[in-house]
C-alpha positions in Angstrom: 24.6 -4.7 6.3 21.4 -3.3 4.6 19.4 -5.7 2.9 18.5 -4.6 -0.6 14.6 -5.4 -0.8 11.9 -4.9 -3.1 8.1 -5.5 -4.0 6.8 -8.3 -6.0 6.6 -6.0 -9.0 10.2 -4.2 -8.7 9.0 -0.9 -8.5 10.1 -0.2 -5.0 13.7 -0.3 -3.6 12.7 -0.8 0.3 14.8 1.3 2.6 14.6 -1.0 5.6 18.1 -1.6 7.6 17.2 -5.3 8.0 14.3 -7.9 7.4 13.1 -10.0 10.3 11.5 -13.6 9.7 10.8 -14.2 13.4 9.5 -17.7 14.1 7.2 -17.0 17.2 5.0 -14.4 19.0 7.8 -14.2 21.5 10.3 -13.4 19.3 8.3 -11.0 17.3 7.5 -9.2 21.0 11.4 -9.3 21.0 12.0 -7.6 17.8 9.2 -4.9 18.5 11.1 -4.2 21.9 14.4 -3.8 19.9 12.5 0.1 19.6 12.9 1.6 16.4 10.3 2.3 13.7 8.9 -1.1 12.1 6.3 -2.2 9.2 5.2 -5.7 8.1 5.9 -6.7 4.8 3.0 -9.2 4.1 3.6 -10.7 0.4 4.8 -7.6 -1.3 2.1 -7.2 -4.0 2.0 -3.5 -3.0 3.2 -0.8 -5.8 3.8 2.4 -3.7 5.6 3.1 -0.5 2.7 2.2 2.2 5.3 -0.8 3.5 8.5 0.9 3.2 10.3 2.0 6.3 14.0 3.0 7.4 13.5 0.6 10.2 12.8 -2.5 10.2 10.8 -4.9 7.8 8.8 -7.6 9.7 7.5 -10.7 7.6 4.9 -13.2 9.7 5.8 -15.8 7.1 7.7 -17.9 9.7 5.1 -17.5 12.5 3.3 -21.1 13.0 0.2 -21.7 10.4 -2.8 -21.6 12.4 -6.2 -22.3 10.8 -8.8 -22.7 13.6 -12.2 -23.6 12.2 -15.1 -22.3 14.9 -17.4 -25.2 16.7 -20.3 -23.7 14.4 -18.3 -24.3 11.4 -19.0 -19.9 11.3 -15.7 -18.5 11.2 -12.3 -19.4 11.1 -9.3 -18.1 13.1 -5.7 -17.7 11.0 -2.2 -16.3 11.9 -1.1 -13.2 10.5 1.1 -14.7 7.4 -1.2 -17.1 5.7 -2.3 -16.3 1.7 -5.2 -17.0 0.6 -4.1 -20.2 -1.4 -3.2 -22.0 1.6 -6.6 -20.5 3.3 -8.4 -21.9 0.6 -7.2 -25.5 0.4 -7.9 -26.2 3.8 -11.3 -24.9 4.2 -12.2 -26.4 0.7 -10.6 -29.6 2.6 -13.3 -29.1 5.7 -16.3 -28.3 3.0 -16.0 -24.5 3.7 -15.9 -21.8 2.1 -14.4 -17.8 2.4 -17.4 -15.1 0.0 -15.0 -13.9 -2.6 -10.9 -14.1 -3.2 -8.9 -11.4 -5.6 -7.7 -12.2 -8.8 -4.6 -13.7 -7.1 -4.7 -16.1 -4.6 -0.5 -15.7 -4.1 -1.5 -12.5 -1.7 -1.3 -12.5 2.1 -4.8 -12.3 3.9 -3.6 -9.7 6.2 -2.5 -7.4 3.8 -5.4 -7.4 1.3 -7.2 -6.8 4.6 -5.3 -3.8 5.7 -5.6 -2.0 2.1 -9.4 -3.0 1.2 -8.3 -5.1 -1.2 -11.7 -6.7 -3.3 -12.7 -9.2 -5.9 -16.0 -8.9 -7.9 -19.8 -8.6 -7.6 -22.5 -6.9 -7.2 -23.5 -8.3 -4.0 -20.3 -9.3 -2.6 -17.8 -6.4 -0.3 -14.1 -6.9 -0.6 -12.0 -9.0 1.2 -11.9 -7.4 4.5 -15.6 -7.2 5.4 -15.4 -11.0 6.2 -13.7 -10.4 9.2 -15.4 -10.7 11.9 -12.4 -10.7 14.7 -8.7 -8.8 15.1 -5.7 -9.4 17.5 -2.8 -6.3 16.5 0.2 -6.8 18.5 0.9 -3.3 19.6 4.5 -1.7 20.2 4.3 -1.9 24.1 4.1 -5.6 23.7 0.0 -5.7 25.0 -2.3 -7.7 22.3 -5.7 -5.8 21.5 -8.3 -8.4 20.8 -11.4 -6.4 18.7 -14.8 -7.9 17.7 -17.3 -6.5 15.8 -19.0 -5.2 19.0 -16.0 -3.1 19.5 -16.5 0.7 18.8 -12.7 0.7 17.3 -13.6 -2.8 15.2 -14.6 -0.9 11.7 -11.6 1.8 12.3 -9.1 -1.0 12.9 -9.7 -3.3 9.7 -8.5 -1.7 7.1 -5.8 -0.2 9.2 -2.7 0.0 7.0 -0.6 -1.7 9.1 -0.6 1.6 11.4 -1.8 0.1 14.7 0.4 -2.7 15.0 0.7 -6.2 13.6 -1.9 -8.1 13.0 -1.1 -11.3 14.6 -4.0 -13.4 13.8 -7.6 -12.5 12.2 -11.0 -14.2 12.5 -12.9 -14.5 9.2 -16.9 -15.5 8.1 -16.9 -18.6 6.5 -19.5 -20.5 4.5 -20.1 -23.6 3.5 -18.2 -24.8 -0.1 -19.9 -24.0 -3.2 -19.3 -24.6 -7.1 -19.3 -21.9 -10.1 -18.6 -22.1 -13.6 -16.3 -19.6 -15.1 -17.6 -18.3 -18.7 -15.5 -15.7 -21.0 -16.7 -13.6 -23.4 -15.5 -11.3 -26.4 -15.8 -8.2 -27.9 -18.8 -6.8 -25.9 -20.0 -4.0 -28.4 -19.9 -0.5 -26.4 -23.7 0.1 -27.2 -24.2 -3.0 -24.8 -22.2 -1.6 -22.5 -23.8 1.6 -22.8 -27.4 0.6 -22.5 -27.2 -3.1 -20.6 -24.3 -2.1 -18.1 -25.9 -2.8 -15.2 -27.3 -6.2 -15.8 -24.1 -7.2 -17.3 -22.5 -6.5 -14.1 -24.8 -8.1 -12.3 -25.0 -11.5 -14.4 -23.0 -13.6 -12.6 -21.6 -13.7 -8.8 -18.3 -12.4 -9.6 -18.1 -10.5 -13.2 -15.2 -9.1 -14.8 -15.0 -6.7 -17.8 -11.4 -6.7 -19.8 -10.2 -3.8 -22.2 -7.1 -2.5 -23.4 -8.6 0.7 -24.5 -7.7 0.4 -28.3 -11.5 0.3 -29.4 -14.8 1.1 -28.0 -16.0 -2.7 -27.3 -15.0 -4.1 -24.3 -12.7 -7.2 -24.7 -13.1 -9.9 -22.3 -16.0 -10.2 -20.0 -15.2 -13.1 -17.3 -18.4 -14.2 -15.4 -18.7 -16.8 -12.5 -21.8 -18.1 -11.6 -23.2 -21.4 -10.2 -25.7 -21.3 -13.4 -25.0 -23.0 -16.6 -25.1 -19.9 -19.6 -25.2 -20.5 -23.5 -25.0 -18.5 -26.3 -24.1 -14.8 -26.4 -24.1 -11.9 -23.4 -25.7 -8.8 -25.0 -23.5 -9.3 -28.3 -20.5 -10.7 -27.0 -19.9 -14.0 -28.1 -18.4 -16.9 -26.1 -14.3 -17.6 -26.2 -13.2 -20.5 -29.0 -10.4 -21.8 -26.1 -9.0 -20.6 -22.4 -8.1 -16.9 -22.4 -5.4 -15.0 -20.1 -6.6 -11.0 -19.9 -3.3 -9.7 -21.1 -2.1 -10.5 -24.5 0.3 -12.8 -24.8 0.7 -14.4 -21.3 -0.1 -18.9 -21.2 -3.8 -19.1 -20.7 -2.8 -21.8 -18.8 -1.9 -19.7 -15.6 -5.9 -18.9 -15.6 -8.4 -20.5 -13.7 -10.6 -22.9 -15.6 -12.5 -21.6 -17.6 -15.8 -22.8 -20.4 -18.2 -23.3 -18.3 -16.8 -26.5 -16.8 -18.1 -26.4 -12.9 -15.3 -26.1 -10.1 -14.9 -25.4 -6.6 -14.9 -22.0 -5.3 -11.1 -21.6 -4.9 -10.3 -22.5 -8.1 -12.7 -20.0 -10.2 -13.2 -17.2 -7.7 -9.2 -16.1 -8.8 -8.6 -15.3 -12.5 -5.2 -16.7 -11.9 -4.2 -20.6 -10.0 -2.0 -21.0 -7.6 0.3 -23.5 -8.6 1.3 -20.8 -11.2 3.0 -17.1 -11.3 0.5 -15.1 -13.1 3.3 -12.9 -14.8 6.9 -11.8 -14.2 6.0 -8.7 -11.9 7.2 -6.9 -14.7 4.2 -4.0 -14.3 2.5 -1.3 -12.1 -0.8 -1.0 -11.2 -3.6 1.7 -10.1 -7.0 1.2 -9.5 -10.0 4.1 -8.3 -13.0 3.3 -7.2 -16.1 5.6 -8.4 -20.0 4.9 -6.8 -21.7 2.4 -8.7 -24.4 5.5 -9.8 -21.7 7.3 -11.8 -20.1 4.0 -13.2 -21.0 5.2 -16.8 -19.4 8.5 -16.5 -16.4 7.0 -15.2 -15.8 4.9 -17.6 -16.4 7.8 -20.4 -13.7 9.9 -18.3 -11.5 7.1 -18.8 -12.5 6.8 -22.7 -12.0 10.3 -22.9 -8.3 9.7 -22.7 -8.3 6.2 -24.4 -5.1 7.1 -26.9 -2.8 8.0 -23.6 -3.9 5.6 -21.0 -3.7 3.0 -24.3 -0.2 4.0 -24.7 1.1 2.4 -21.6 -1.3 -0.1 -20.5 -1.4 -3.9 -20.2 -4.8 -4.2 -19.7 -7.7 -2.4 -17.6 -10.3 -4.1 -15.4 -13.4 -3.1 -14.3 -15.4 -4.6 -11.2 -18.3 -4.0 -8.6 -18.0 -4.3 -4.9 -20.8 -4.0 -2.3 -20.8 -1.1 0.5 -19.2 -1.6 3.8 -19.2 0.9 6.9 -15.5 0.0 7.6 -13.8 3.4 8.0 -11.1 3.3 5.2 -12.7 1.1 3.1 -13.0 2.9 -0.8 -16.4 0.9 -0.7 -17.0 2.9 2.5 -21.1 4.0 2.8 -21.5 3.3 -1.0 -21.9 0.1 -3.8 -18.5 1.2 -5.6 -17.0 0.3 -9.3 -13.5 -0.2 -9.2 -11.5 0.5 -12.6 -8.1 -1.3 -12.2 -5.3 -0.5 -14.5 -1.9 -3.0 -14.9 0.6 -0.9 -16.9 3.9 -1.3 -18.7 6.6 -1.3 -15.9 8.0 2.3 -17.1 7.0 4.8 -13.6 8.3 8.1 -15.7 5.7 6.7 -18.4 2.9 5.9 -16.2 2.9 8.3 -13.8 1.8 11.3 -16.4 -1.4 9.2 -17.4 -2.6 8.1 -13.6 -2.5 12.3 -12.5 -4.4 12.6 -15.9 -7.1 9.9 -14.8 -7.0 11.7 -11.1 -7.9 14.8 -13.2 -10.9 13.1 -14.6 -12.1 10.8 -12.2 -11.8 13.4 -9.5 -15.6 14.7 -10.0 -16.9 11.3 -9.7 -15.7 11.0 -6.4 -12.7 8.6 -6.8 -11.2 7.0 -4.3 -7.6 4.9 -5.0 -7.0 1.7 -4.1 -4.1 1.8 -0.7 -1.5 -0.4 -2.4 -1.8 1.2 -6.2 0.1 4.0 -7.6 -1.3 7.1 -7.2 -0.4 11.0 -6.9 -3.2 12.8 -5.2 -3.0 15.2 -2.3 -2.6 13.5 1.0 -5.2 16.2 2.0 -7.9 15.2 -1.2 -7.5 11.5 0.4 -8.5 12.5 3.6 -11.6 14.5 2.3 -12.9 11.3 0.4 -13.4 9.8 3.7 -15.8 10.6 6.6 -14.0 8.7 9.1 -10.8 9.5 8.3 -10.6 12.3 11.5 -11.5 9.1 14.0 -9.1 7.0 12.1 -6.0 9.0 12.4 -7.4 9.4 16.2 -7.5 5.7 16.4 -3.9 5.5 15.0 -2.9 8.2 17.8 -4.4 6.1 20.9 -3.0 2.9 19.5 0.4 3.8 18.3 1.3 7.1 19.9 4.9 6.9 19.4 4.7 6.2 16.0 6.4 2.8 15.8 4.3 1.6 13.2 4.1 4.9 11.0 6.6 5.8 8.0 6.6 8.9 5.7 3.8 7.4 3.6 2.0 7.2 6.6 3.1 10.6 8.0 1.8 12.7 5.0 -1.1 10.8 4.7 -2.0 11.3 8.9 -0.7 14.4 9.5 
């Protein structure tokens, strides 16, 4: 009987026949043999159709944990189901450390891997520049071990589950470190205007919060290893712990004030032990070069009252530039503007093609696992590499195992 599956959020109805848990590399060789088309569903925080598939869903959550910690203490070797959570308490455990987490440390490593997905700051690239090492079980059965010395290693990264499953991945590590997580409120738009670059750059993860009913900016979230007092260019510092949305237990949040922690439990806006919200939302997110950050953000102004209308709340953030192939942050320092709407698609859907419109001539890319409606074909142009990407696909997964419509437009 079909298995009626859906994302985290609800959005998506998957059309797979079944969902397989297997429990070992053999057996996950064994349900690959089975034939059939086939994509891994990794923790489900995706809000378009990039994991669906008439086939078969695949989840790596009952593979054995594995968290190998190098003799150098470098990198560290994981299997292709962990989240970051449980990452993140057992290097904290061993004194180490991973650069940067997302706002949610709930997500699977492997996925936020295969879509690019980021946290904040000016010096820091998103999630899957740390990895230093792939193996991608491919649909033959044969296991493709890639290094950064490999000439397929930056095509392969952020590979969209389209080369095969990612059975384990090899990440940089560091050693642990402390920061204190500040917030701020009502950042006047003339700040913004005239100090937005240091204010991104003031801490070594920084966050900006608005809801797009005014011109200031209403939460700015900063995490740095430095104590801070007083004000940030006019904004003045939260009376009490702060969720971004409106509404939802500030208790959910990471701790905030100023009150040092260990990385894990600041980098994430949101702790572990807790749901951030009910899933009850949708979410986009483009990412613009850093050198036309203010003109994105007055394309989005431009259209405050509608994107207002059916938003949540909208965050804005800096990542580094990467060379990795499908990366948004791909050859350039990026701002991403992330957007968590009300969880009405008819209602939605209107306002993201008219911030397409007007983020399009500042050279927007969108975020893999976020709702968006442009062209396959304008998604290809945003991305030198794109050509040797769908070639790597080709070589790798030439009878399309690993492919699904999504994929197909997109590729083809």
């Amino acid at each position: 009987m079909r298995e009626r599956l859906t994302n985290w959020a609800g959005n998506i109805t998957f059309g797979a026949r079944r969902l397989r848990c297997p429990g070992s590399m053999d057996e996950l060789r064994a349900v690959i043999a089975e034939g059939g088309r086939l994509r891994v569903l990794g923790s489900g925080h995706s809000f378009n159709r990039l994991a669906d598939t008439d086939g078969q869903l695949v989840s790596l959550a009952g593979l054995p944990r594995m968290t190998e910690i190098a003799p150098d203490r470098r990198s560290v070797r994981i299997d292709g189901g962990v989240r970051y959570g449980e990452l993140a308490a057992h290097l904290a455990a061993e004194g180490l450390a991973v650069h940067n987490m997302a706002s949610l440390p709930h997500i699977s490593v492997a996925g936020a891997v295969a879509t690019a997905t980021h946290g904040s700051g000016v010096r820091n690239g998103n999630l899957a520049t740390a990895v230093s090492g792939l193996e991608i079980l491919r649909a033959d059965g044969s296991l493709s071990v890639l290094d950064r010395a490999h000439p397929d290693f930056a095509g392969a990264v952020v590979g969209l589950g389209a080369l095969g499953v990612v059975t384990a991945l090899t990440l940089d590590v560091v050693p642990a470190f402390e920061l204190r997580q500040y917030v701020y409120e009502n950042l006047p738009a003339a700040a913004l205007d005239e100090h937005l670059g240091e204010i991104l750059a003031a801490g070594y993860s920084v966050s900006l919060f608005t809801h797009w009913t005014g011109e200031d900016i209403d939460q700015v979230w900063l995490k740095r290893a430095e104590p801070l007092a007083g004000d940030l260019f006019g904004a003045r510092p939260a009376d009490g712990p702060r969720h971004p949305v409106p509404g939802m237990p500030a208790g959910n949040c990471t701790g905030q004030g100023g009150v040092p922690g260990p990385w894990h439990e600041r980098l994430p806006h949101f702790r572990m032990e807790f749901t951030p919200s009910s899933g009850e939302e949708l979410q986009s997110e483009w990412h613009v070069p850093r050198a036309a950050a203010r003109a994105a953000i007055e394309a989005v102004a431009g259209l405050r009252e509608r994107v207002a209308a059916v938003l949540q709340v909208c965050e804005i953030r800096t990542i580094a530039a990467d060379d990795l192939w499908l990366s948004p942050n791909h050859e350039r320092d990026s701002l991403a503007l992330h957007f968590t709407w009300i969880a009405d698609t008819d209602a939605v859907l209107p306002v993201v093609a008219d911030l397409e419109k007007a983020l399009s001539p500042h050279g927007a890319r969108p975020h893999w696992g976020k709702i968006f409606t442009t062209a396959p074909s304008e998604v290809r142009a945003a991305y030198p590499r794109f050509g040797d990407f769908a070639a790597l696909v080709g070589r790798f997964d030439p009878r399309g195992t690993f492919r699904n419509p999504w994929l197909d437009a997109l590729l083809d």
